[in-house]
C-alpha positions as CSV (number, residue, x, y, z in Angstrom):
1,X,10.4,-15.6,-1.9
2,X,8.9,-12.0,-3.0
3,X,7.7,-12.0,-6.3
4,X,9.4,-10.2,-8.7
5,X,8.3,-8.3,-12.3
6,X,11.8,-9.8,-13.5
7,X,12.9,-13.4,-12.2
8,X,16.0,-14.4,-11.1
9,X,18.2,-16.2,-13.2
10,X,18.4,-20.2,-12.6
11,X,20.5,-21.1,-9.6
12,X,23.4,-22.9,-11.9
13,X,23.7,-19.6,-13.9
14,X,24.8,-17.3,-10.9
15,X,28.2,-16.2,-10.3
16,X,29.0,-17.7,-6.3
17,X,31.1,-15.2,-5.4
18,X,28.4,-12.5,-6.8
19,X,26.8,-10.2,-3.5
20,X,23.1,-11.2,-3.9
21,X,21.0,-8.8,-6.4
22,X,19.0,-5.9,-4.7
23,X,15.4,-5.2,-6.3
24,X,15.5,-4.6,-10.0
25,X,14.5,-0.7,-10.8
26,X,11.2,-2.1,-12.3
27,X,10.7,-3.8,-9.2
28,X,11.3,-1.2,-6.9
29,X,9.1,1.1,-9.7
30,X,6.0,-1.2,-9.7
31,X,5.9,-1.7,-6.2
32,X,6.1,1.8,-4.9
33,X,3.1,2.6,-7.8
34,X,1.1,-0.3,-5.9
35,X,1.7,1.2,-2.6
36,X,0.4,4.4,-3.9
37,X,-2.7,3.2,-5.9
38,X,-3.3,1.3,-2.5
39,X,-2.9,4.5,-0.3
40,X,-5.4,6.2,-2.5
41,X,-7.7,3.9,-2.7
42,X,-7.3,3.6,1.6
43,X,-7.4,7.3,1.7
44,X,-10.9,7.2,-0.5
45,X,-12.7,4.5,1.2
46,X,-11.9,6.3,4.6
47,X,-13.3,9.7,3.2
48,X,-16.5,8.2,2.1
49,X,-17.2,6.4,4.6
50,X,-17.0,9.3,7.1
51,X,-18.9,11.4,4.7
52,X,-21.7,8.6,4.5
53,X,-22.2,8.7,8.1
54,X,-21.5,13.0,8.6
55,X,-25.2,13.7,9.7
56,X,-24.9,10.4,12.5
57,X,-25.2,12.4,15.7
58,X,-26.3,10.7,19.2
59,X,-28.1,12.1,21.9
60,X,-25.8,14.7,22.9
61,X,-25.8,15.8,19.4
62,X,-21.9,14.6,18.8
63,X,-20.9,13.3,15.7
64,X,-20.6,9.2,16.0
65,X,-18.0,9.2,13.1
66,X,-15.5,11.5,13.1
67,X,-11.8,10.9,12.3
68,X,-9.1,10.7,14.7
69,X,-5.8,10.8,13.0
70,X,-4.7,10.4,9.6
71,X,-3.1,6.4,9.5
């Protein structure tokens, strides 16, 4: 069972012939924020990382960090 910013109401309080609920707006709200804040904080990680490491060269004078791709 997802968790849920709103809980469901107890099982003897539901309606049987009701279609189950889709995500509550707040839900659906809170969860795409997380998935941004965790993007970002992905996104930042990555960039400083690479940027740590931009001077790393081997013997051919390559870079041994560079970044392929964006996901």
């Amino acid at each position: 069972m997802p968790l849920t910013v709103v809980p469901e109401l107890p099982a003897d309080d539901h309606d049987s012939s009701a279609a189950p609920a889709s995500p509550s707006l707040i839900d659906q709200i809170v969860r795409e924020g997380a998935r941004k804040m965790l993007a970002a904080a992905l996104q930042a990680e990555v960039d400083a990382y690479i940027a740590a490491f931009a001077d790393a060269r081997d013997e051919h004078g390559r870079r041994l960090v560079v970044r392929n791709g964006s996901h």
